[in-house]
N, CA, C and O atoms as a Tripos MOL2 file, in Angstrom:
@<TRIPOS>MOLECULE
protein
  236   235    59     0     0
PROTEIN
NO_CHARGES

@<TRIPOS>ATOM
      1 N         -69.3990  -45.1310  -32.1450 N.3       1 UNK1
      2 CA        -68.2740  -45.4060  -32.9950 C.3       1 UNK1
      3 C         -68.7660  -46.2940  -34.1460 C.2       1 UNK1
      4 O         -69.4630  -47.2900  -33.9540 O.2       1 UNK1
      5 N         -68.3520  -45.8640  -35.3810 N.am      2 UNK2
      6 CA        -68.9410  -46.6150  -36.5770 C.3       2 UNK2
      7 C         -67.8320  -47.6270  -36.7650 C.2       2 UNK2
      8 O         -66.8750  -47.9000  -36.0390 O.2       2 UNK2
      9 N         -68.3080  -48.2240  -38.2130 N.am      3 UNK3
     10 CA        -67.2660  -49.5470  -38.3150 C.3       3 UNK3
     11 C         -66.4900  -49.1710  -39.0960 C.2       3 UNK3
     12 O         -65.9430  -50.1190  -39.6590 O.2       3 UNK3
     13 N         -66.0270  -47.8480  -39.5490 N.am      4 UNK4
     14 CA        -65.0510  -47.3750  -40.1750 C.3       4 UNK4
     15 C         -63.6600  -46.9590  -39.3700 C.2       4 UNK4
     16 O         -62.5130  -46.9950  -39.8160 O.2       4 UNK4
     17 N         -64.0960  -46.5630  -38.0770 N.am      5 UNK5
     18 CA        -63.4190  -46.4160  -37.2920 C.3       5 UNK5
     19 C         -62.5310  -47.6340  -36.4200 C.2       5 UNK5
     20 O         -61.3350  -47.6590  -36.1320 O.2       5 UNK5
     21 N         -63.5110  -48.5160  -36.1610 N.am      6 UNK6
     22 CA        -63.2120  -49.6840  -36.0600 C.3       6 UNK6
     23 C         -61.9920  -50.4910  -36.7350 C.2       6 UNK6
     24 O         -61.0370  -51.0170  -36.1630 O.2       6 UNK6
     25 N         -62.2640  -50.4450  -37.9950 N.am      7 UNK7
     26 CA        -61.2880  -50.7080  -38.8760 C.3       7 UNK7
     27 C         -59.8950  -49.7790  -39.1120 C.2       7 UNK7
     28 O         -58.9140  -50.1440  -39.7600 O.2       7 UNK7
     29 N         -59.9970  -48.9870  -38.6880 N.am      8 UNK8
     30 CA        -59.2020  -48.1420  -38.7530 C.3       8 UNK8
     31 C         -58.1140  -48.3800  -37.2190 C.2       8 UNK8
     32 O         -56.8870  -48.4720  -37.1860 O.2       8 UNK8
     33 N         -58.9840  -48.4210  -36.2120 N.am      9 UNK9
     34 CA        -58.3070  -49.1950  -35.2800 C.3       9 UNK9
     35 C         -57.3000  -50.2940  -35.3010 C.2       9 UNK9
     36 O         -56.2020  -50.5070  -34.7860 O.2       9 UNK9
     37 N         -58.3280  -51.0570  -36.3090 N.am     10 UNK10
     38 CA        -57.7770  -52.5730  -36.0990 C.3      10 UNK10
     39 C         -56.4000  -52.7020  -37.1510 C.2      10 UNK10
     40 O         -55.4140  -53.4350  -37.0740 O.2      10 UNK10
     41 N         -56.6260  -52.0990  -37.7340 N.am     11 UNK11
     42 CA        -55.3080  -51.8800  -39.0160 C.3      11 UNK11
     43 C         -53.9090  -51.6010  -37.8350 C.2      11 UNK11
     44 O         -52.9120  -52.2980  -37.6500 O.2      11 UNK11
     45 N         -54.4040  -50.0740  -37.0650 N.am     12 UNK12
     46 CA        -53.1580  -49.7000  -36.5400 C.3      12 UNK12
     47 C         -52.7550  -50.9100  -35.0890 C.2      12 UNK12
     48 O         -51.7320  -51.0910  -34.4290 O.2      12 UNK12
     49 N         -53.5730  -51.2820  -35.0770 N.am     13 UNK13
     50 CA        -53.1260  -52.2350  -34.2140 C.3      13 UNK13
     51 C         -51.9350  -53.0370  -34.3660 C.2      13 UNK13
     52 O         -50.9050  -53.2380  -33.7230 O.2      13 UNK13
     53 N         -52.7380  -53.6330  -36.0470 N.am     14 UNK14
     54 CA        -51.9340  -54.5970  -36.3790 C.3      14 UNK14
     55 C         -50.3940  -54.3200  -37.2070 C.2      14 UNK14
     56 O         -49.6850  -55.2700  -37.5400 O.2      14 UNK14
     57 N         -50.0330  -52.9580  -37.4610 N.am     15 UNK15
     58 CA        -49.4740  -52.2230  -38.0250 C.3      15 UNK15
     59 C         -49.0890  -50.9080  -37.2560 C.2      15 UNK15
     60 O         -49.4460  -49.7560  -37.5060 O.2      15 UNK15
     61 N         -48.3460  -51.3290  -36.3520 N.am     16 UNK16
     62 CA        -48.6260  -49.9020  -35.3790 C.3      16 UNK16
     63 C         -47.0940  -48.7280  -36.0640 C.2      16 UNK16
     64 O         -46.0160  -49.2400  -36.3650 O.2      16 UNK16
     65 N         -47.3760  -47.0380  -36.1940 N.am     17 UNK17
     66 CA        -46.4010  -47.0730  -36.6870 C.3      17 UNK17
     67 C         -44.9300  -46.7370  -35.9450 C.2      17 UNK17
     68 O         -44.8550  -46.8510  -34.7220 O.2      17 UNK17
     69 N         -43.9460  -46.3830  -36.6130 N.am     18 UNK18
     70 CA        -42.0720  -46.9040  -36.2760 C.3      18 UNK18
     71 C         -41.9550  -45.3290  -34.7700 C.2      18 UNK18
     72 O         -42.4060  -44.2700  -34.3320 O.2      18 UNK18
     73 N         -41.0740  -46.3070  -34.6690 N.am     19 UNK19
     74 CA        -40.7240  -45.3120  -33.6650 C.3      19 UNK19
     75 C         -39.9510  -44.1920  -33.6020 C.2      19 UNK19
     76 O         -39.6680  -43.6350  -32.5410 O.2      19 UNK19
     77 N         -39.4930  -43.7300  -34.9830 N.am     20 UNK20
     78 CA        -38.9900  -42.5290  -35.4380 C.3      20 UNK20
     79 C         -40.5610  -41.4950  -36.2840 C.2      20 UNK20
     80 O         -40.5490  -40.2960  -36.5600 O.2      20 UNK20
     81 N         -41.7810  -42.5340  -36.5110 N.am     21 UNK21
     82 CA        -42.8840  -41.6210  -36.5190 C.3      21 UNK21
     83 C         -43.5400  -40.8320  -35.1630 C.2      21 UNK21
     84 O         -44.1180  -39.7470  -35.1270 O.2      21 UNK21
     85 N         -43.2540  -41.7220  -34.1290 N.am     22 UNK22
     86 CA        -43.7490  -41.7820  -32.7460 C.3      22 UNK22
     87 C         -43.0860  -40.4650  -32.0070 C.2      22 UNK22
     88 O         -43.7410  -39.7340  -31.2630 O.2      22 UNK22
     89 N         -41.3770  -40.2230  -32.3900 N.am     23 UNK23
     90 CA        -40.7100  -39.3530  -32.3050 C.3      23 UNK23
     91 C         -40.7810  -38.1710  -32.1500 C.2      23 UNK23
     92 O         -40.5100  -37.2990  -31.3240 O.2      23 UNK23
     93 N         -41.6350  -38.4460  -34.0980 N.am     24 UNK24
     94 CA        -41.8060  -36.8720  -34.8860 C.3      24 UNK24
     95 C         -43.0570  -36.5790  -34.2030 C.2      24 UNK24
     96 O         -42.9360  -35.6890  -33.3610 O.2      24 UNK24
     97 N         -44.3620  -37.1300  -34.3370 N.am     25 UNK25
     98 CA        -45.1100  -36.5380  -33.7850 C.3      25 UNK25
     99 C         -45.3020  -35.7950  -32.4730 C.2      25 UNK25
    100 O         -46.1410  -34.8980  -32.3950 O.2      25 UNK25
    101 N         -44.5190  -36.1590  -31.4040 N.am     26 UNK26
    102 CA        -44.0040  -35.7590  -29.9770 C.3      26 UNK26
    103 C         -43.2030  -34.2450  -29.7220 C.2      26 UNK26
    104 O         -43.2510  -33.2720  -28.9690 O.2      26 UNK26
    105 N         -42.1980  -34.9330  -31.2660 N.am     27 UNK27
    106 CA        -41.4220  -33.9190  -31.3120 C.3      27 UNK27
    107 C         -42.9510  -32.0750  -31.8190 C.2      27 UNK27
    108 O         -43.1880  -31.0200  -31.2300 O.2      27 UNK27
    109 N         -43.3490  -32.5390  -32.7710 N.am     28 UNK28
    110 CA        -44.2710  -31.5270  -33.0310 C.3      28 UNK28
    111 C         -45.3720  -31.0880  -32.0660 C.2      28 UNK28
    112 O         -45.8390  -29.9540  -32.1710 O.2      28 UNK28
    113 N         -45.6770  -31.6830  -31.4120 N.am     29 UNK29
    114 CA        -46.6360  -31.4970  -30.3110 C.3      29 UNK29
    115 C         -45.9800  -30.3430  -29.5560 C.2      29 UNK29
    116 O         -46.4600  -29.2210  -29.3980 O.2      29 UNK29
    117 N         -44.5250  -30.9080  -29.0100 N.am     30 UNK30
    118 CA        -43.4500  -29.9790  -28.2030 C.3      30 UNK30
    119 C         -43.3480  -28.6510  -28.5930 C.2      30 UNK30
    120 O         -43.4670  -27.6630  -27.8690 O.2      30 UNK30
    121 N         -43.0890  -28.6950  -29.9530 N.am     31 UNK31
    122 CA        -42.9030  -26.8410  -30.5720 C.3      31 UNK31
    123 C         -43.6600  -26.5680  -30.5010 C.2      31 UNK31
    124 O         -43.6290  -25.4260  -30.0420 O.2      31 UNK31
    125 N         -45.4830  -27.1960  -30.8430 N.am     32 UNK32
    126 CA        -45.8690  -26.3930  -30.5760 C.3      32 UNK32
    127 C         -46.4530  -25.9780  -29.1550 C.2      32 UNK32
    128 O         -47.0980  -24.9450  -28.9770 O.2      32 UNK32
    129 N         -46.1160  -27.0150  -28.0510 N.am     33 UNK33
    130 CA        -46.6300  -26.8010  -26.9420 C.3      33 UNK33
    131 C         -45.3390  -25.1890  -26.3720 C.2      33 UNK33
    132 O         -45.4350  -24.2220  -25.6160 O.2      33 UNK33
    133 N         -44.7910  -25.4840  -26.8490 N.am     34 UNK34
    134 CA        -43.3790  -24.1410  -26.5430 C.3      34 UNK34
    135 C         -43.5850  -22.6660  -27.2820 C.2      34 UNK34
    136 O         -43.1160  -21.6300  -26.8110 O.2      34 UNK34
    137 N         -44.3510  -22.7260  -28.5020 N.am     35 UNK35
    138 CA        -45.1140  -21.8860  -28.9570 C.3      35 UNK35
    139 C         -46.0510  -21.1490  -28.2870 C.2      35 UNK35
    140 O         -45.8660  -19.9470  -28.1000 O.2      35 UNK35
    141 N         -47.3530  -21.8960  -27.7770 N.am     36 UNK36
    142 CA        -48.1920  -21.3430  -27.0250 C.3      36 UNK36
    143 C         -47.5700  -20.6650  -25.9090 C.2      36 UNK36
    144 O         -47.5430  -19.4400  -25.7930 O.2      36 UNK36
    145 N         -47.2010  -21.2760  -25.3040 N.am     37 UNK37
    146 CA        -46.5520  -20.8770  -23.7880 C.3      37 UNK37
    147 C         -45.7360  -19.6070  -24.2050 C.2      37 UNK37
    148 O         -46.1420  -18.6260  -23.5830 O.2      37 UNK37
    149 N         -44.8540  -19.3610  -24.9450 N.am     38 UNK38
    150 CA        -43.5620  -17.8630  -24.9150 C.3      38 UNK38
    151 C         -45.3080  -17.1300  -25.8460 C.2      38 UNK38
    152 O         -45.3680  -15.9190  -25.6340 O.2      38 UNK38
    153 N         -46.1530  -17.4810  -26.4430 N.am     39 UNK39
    154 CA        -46.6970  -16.6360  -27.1450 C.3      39 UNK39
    155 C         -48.0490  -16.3330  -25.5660 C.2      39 UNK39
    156 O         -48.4750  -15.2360  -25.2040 O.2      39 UNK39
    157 N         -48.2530  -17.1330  -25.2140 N.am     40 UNK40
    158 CA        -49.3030  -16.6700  -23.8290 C.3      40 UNK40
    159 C         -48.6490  -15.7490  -22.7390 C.2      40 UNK40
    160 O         -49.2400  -14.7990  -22.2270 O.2      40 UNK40
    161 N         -47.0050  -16.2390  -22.3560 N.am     41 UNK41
    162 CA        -46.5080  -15.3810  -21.1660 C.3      41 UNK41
    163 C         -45.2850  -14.3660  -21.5330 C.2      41 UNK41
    164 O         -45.0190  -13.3650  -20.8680 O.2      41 UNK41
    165 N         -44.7170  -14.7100  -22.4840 N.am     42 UNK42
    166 CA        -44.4410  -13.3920  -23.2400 C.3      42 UNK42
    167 C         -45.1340  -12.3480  -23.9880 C.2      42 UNK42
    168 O         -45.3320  -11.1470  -23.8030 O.2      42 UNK42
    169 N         -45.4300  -13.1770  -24.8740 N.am     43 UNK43
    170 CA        -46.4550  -12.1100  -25.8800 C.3      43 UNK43
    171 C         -45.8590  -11.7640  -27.0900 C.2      43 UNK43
    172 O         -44.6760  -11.7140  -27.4260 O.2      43 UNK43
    173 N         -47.0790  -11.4940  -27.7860 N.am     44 UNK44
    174 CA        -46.1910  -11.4500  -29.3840 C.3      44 UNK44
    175 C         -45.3890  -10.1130  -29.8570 C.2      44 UNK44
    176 O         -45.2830   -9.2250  -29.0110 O.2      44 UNK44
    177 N         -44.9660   -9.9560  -30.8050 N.am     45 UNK45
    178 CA        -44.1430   -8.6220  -31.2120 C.3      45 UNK45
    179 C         -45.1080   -8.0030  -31.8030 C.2      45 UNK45
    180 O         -46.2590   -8.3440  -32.0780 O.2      45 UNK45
    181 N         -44.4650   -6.9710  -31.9830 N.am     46 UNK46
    182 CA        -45.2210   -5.9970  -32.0050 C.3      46 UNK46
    183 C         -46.4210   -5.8960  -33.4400 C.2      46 UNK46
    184 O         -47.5920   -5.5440  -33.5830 O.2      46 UNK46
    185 N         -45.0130   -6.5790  -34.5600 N.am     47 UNK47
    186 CA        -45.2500   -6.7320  -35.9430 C.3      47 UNK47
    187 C         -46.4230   -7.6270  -35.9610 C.2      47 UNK47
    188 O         -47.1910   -7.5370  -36.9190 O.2      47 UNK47
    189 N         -46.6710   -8.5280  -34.9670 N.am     48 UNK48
    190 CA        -47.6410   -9.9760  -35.6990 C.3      48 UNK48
    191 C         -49.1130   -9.5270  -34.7490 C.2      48 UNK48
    192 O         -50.0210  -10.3220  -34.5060 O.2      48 UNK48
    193 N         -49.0850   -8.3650  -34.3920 N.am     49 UNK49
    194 CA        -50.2250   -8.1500  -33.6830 C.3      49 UNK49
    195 C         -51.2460   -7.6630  -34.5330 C.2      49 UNK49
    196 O         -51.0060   -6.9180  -35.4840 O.2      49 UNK49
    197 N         -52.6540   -8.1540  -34.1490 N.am     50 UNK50
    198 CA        -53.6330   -7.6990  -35.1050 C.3      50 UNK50
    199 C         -54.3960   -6.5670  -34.8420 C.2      50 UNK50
    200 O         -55.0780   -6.0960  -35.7520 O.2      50 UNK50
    201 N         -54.3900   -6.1450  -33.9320 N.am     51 UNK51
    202 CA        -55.3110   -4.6130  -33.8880 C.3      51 UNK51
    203 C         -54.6980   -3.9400  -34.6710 C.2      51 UNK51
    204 O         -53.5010   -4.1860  -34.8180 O.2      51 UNK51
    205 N         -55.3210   -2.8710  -35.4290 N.am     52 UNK52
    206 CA        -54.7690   -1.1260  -35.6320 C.3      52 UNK52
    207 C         -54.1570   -0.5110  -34.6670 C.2      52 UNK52
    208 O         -54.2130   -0.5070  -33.4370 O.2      52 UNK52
    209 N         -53.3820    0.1660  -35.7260 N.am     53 UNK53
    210 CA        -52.2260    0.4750  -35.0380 C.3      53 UNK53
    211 C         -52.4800    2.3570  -35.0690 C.2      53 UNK53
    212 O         -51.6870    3.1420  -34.5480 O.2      53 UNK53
    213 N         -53.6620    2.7360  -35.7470 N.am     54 UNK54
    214 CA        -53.7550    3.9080  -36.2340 C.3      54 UNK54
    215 C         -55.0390    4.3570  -37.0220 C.2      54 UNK54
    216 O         -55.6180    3.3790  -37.4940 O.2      54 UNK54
    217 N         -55.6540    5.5650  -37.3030 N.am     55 UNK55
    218 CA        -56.5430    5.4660  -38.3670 C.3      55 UNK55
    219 C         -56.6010    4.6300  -39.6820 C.2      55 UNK55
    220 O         -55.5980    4.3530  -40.3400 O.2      55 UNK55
    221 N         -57.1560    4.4660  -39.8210 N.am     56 UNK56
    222 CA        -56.9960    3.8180  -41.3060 C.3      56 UNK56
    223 C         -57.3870    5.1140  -42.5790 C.2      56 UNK56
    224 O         -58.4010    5.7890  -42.7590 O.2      56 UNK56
    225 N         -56.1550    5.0550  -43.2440 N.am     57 UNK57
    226 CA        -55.9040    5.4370  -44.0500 C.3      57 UNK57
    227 C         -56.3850    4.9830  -45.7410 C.2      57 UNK57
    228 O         -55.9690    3.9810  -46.3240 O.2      57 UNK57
    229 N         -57.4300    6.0810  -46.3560 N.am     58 UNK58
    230 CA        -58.2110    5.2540  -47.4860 C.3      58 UNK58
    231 C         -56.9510    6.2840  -48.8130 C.2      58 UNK58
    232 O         -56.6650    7.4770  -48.7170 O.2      58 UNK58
    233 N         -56.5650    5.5170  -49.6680 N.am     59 UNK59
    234 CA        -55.8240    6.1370  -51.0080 C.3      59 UNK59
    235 C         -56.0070    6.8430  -51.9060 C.2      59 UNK59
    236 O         -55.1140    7.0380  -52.7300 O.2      59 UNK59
@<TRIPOS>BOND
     1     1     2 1
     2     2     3 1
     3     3     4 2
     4     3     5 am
     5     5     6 1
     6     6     7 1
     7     7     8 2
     8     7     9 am
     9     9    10 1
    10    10    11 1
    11    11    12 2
    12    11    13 am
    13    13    14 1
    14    14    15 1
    15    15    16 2
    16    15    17 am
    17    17    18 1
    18    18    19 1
    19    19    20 2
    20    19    21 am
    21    21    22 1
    22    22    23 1
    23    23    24 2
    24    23    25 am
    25    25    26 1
    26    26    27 1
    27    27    28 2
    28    27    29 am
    29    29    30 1
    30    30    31 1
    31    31    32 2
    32    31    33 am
    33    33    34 1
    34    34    35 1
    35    35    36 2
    36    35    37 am
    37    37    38 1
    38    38    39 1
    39    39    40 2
    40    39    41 am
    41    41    42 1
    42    42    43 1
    43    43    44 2
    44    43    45 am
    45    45    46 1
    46    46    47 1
    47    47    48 2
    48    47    49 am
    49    49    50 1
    50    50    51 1
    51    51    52 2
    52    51    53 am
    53    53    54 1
    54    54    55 1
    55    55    56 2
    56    55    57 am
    57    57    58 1
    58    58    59 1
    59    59    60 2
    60    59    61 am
    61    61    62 1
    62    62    63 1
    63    63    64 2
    64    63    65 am
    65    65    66 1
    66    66    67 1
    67    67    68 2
    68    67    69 am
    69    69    70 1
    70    70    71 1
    71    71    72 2
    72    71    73 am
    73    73    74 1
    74    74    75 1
    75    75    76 2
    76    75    77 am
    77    77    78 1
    78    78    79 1
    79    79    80 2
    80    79    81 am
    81    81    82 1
    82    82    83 1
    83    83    84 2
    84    83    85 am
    85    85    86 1
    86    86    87 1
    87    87    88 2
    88    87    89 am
    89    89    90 1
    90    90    91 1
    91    91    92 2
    92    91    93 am
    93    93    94 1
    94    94    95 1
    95    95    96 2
    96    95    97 am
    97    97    98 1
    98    98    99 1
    99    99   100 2
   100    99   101 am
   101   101   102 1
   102   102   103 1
   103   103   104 2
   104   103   105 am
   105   105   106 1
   106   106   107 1
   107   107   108 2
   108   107   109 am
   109   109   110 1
   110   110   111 1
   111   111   112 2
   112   111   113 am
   113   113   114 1
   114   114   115 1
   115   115   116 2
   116   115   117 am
   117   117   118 1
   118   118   119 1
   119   119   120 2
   120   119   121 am
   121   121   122 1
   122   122   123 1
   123   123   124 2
   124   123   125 am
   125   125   126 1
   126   126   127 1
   127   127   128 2
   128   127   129 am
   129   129   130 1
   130   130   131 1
   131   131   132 2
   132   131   133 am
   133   133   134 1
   134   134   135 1
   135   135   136 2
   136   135   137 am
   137   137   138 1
   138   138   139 1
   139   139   140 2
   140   139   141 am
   141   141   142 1
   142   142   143 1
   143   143   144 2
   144   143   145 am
   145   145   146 1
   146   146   147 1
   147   147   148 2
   148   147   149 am
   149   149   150 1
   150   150   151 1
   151   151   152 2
   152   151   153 am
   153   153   154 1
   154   154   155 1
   155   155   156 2
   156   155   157 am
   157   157   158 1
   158   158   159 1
   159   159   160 2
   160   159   161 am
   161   161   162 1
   162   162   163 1
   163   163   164 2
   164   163   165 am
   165   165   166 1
   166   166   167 1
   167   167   168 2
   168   167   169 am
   169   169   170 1
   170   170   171 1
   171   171   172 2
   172   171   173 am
   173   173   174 1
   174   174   175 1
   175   175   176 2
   176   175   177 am
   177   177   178 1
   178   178   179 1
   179   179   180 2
   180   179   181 am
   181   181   182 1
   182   182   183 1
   183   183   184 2
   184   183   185 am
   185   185   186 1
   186   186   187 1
   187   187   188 2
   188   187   189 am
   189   189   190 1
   190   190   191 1
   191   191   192 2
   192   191   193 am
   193   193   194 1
   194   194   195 1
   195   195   196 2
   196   195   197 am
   197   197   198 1
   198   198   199 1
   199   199   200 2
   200   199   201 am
   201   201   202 1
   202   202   203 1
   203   203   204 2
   204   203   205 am
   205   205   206 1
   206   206   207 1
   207   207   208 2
   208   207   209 am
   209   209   210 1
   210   210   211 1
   211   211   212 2
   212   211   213 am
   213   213   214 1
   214   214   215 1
   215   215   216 2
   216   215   217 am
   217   217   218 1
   218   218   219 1
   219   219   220 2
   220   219   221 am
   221   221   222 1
   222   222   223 1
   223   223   224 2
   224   223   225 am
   225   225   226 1
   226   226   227 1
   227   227   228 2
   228   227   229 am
   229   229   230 1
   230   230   231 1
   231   231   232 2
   232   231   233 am
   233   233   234 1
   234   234   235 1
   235   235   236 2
@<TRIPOS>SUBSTRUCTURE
     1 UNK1         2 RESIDUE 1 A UNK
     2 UNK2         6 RESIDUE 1 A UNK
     3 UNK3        10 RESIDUE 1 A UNK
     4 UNK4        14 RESIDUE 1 A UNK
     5 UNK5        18 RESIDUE 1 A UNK
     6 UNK6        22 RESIDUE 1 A UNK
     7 UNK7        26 RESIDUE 1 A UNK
     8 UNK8        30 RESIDUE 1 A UNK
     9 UNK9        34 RESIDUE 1 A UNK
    10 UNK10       38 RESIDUE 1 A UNK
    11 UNK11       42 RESIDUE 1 A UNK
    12 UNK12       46 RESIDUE 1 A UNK
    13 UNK13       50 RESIDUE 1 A UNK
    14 UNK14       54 RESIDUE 1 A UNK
    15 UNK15       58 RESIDUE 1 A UNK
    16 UNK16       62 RESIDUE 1 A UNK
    17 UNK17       66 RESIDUE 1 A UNK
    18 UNK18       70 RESIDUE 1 A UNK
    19 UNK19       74 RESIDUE 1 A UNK
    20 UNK20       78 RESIDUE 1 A UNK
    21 UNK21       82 RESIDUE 1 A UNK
    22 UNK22       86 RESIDUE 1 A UNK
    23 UNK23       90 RESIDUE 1 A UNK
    24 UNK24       94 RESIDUE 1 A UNK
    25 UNK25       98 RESIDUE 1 A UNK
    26 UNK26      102 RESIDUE 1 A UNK
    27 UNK27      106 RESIDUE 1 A UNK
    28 UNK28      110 RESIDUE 1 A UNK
    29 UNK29      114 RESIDUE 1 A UNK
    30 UNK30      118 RESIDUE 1 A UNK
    31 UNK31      122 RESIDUE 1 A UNK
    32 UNK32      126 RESIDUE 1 A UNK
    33 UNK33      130 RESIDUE 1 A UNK
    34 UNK34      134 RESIDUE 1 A UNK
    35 UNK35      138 RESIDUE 1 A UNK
    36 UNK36      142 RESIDUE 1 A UNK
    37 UNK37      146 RESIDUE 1 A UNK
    38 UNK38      150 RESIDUE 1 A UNK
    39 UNK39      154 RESIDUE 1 A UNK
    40 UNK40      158 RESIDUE 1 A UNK
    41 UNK41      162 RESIDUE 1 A UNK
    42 UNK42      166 RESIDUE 1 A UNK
    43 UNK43      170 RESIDUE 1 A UNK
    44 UNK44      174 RESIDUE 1 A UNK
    45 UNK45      178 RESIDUE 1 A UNK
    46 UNK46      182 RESIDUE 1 A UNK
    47 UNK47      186 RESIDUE 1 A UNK
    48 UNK48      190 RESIDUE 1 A UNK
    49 UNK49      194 RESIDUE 1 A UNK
    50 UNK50      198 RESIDUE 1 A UNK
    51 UNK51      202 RESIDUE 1 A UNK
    52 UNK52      206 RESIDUE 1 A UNK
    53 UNK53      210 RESIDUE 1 A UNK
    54 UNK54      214 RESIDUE 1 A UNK
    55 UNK55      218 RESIDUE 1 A UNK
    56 UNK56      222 RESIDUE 1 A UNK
    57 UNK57      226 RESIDUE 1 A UNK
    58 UNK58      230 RESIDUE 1 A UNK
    59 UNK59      234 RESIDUE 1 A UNK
């Protein structure tokens, strides 16, 4: 660990942030922890899937 990090520590220490930041970040973690999960045991639609769907067609 360098002393940039260090400092960076010591700031949030002393400055830790609000508890409506503490919130949001939790809150975002959540969607996306709820994301993975319906996208691992459901599965995606049909539209957002990346294989071919067919020959490929040149114009």
């Amino acid at each position: 660990m360098n002393l940039h990090w260090l400092m960076r520590m010591r700031r949030w220490a002393q400055n830790p942030p609000s508890w409506k930041m503490v919130k949001f970040v939790f809150a975002i973690i959540a969607i996306c922890a709820a994301l993975f999960s319906v996208e691992r045991y459901v599965g995606l639609p049909e539209w957002m899937n990346a294989a071919p769907r067919g020959p490929m067609r040149l114009p």
